[in-house]
DRENTORKOL-3810 file (N, C-alpha, C; in nm, 4 decimals):
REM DRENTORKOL-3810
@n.u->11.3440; n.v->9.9466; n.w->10.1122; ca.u->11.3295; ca.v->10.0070; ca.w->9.9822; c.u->11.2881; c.v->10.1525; c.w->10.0003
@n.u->11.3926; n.v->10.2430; n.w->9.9404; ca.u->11.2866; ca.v->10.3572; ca.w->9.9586; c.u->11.3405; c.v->10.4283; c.w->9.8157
@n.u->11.2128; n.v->10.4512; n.w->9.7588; ca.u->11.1908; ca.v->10.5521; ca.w->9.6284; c.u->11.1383; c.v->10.6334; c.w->9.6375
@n.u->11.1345; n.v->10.7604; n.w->9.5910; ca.u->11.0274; ca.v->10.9021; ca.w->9.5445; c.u->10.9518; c.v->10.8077; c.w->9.4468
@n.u->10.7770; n.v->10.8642; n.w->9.5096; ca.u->10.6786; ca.v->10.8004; ca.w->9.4247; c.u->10.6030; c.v->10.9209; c.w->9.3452
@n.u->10.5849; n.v->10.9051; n.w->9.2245; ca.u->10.5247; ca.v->11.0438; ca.w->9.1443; c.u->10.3773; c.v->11.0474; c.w->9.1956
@n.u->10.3162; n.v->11.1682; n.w->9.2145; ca.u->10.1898; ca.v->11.2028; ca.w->9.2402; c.u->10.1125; c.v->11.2271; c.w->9.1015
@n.u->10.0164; n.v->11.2485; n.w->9.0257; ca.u->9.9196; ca.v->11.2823; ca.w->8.9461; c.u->9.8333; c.v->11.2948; c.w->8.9145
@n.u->9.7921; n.v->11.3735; n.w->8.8632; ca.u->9.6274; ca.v->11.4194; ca.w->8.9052; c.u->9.5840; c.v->11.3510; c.w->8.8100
@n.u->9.4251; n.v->11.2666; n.w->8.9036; ca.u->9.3307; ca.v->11.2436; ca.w->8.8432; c.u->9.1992; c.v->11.2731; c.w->8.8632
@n.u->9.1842; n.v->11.3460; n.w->8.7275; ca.u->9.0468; ca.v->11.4352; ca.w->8.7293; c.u->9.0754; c.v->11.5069; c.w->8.8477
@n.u->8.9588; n.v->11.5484; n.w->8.9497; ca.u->8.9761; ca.v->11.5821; ca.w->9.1242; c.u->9.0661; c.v->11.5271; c.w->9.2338
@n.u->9.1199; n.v->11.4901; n.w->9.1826; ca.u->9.1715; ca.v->11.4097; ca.w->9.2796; c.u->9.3090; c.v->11.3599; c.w->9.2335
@n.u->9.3736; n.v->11.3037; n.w->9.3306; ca.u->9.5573; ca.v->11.2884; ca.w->9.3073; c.u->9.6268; c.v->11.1439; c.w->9.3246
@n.u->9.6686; n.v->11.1048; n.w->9.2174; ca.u->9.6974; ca.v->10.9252; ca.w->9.1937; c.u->9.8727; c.v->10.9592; c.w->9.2381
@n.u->9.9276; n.v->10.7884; n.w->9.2842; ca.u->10.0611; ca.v->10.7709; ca.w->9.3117; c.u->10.0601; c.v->10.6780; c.w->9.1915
@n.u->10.2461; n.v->10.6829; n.w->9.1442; ca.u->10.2324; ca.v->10.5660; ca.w->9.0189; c.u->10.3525; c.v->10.5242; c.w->9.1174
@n.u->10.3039; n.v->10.3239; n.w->9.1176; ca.u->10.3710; ca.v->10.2738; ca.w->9.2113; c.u->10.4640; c.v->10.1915; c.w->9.1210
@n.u->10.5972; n.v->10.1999; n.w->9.1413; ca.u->10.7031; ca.v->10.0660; ca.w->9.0553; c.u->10.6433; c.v->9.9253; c.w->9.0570
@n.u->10.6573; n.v->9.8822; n.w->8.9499; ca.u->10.6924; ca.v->9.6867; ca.w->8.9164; c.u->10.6734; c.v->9.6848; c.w->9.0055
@n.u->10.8325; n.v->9.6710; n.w->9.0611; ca.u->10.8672; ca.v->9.6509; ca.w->9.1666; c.u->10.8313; c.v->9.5928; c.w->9.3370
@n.u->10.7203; n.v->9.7276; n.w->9.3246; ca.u->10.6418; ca.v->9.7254; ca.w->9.4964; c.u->10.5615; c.v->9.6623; c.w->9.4121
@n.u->10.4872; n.v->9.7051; n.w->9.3035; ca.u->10.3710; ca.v->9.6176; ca.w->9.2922; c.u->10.3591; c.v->9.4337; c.w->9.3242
@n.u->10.4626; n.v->9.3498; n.w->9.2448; ca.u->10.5102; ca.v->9.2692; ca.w->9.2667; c.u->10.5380; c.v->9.2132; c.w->9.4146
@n.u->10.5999; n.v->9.3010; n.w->9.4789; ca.u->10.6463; ca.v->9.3040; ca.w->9.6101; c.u->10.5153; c.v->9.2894; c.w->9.7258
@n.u->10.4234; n.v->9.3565; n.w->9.6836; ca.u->10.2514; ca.v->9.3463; ca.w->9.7143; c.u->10.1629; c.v->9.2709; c.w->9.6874
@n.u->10.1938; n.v->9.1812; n.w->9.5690; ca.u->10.1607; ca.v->9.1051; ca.w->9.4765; c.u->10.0290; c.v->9.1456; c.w->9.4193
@n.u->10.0121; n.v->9.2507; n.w->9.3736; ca.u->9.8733; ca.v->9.3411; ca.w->9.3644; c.u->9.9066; c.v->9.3942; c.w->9.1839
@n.u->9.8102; n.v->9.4097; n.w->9.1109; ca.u->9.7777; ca.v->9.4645; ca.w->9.0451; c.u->9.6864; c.v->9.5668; c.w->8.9897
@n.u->9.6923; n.v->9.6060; n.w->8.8579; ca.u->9.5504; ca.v->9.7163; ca.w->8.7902; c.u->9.4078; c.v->9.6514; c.w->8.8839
@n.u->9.3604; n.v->9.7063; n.w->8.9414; ca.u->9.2202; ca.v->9.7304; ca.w->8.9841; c.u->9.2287; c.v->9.6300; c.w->9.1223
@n.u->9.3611; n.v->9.5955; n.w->9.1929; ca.u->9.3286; ca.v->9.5612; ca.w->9.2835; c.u->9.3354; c.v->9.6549; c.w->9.4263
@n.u->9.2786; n.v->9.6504; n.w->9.5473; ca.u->9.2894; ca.v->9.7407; ca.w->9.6465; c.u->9.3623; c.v->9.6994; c.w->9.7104
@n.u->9.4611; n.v->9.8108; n.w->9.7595; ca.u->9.5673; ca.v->9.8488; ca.w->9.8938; c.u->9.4835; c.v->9.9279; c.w->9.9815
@n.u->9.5935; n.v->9.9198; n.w->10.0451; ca.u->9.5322; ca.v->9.9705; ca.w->10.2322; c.u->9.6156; c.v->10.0325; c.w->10.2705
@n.u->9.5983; n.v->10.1585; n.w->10.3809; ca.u->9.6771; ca.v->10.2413; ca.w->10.4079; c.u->9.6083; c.v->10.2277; c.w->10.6004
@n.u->9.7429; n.v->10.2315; n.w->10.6499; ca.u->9.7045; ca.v->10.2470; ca.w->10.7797; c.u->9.8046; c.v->10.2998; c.w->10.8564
@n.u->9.7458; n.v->10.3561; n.w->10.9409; ca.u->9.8807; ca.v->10.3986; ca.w->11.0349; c.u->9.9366; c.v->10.3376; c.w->11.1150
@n.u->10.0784; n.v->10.3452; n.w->11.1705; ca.u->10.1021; ca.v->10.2736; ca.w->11.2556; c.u->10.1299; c.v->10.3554; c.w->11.4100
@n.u->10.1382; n.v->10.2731; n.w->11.4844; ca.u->10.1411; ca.v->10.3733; ca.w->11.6772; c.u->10.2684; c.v->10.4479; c.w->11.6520
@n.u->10.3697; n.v->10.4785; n.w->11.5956; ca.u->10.4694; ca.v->10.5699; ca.w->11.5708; c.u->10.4499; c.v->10.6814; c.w->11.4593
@n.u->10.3393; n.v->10.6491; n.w->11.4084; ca.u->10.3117; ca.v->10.7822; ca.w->11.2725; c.u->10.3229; c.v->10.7199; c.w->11.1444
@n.u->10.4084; n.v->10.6510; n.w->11.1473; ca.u->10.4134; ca.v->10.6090; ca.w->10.9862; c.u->10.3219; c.v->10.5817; c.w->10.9583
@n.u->10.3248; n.v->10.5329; n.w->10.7930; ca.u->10.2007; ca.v->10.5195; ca.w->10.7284; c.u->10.2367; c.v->10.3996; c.w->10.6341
@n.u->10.1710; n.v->10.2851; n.w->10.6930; ca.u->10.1804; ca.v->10.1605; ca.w->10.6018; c.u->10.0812; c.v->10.0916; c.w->10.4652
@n.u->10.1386; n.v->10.0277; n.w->10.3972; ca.u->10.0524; ca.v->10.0833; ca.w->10.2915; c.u->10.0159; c.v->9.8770; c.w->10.2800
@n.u->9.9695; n.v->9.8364; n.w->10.2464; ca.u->9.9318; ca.v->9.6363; ca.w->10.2458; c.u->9.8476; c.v->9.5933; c.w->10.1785
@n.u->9.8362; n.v->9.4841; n.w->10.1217; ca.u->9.7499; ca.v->9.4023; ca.w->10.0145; c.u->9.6501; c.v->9.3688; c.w->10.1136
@n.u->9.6249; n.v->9.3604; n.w->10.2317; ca.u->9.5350; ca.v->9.3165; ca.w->10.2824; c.u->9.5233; c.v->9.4116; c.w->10.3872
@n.u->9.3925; n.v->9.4091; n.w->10.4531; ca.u->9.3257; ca.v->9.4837; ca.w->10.5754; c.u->9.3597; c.v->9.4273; c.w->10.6562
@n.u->9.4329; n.v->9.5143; n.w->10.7622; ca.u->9.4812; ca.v->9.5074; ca.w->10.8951; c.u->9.3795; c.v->9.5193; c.w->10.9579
@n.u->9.2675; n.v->9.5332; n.w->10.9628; ca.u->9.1767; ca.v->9.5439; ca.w->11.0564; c.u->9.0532; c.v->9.4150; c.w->11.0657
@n.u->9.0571; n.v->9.3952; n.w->10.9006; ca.u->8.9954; ca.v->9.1985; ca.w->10.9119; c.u->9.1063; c.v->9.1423; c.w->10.9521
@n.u->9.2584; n.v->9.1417; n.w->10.9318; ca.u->9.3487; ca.v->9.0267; ca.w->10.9877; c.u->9.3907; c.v->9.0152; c.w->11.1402
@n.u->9.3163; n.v->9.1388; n.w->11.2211; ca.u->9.3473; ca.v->9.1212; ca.w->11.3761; c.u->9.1648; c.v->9.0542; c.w->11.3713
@n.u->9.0858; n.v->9.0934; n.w->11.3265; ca.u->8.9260; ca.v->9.0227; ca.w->11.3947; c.u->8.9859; c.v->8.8807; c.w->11.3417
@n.u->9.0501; n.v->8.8588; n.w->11.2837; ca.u->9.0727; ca.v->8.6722; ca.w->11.2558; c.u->9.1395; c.v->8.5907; c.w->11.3390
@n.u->9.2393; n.v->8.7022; n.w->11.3487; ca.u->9.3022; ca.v->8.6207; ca.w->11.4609; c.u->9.2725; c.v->8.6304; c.w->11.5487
@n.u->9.1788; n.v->8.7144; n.w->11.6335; ca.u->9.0801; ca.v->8.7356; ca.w->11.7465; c.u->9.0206; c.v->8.5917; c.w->11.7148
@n.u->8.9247; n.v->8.5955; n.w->11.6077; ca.u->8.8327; ca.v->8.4951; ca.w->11.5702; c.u->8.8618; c.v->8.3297; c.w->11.6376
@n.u->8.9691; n.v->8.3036; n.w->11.5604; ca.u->9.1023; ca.v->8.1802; ca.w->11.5411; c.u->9.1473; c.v->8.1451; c.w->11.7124
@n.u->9.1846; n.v->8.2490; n.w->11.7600; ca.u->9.2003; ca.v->8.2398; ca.w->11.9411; c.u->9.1047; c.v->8.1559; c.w->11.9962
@n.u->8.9815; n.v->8.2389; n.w->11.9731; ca.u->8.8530; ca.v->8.2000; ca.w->12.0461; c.u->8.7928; c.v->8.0418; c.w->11.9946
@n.u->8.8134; n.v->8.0421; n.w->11.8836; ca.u->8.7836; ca.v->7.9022; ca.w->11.8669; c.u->8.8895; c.v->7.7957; c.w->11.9115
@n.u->9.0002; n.v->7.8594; n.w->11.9087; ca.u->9.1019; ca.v->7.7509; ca.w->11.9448; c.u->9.0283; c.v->7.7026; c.w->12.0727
@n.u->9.0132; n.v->7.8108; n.w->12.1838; ca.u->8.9529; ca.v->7.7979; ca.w->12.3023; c.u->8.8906; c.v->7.7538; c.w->12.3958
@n.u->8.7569; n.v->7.7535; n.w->12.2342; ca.u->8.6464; ca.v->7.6966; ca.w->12.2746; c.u->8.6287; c.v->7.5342; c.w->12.2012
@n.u->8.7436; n.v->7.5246; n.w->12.1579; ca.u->8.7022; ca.v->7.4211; ca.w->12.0789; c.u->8.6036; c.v->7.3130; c.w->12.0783
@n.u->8.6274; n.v->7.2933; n.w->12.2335; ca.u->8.5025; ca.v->7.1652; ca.w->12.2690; c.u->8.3689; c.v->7.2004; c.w->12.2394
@n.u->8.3097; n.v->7.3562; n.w->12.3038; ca.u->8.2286; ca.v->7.3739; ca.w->12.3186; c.u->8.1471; c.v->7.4094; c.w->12.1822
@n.u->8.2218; n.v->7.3993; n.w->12.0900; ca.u->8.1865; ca.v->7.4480; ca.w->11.9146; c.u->8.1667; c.v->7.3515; c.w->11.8533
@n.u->8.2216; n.v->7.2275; n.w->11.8861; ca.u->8.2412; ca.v->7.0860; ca.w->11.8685; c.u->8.0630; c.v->7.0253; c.w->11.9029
@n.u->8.0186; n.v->7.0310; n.w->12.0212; ca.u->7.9268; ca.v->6.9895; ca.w->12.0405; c.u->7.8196; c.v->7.1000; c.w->11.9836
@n.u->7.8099; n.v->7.2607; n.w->11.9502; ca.u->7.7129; ca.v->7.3042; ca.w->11.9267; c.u->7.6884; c.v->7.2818; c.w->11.8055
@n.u->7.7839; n.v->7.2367; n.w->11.7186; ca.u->7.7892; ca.v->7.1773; ca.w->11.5458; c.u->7.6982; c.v->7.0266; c.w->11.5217
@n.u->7.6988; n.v->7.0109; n.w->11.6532; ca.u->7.6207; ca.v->6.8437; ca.w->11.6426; c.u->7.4524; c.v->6.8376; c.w->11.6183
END
């Protein structure tokens, strides 16, 4: 998908007005937060969720897979 996105000022500062469309596509609405991150080639990705909690999870998720036994008995 690629569109020109309008810029506009608000108050100090400068708003994007994003289409239906992506919104939908994001599944995000009025007052919910996006994320902007870069990627190792420059671009700039924009996501309903934090890339930076969804790698500590799956870090997280590894390690327990791992350890499973040993999480198993410290729960007892």
């Amino acid at each position: 998908m690629t569109k020109p996105l309008k810029l506009i000022a608000i108050g100090n500062s400068t708003g994007v007005i994003l289409p239906k469309e992506l919104l939908a596509k994001l599944r995000v609405g009025q007052g919910d937060s996006l994320f902007v991150s870069e990627t190792p080639d420059g671009a700039v990705r924009l996501s309903a969720s934090d890339p930076d909690f969804a790698e500590k999870m799956r870090v997280a998720e590894e390690i327990m897979r791992e350890d499973r036994d040993i999480l198993r008995i410290l729960a007892q």
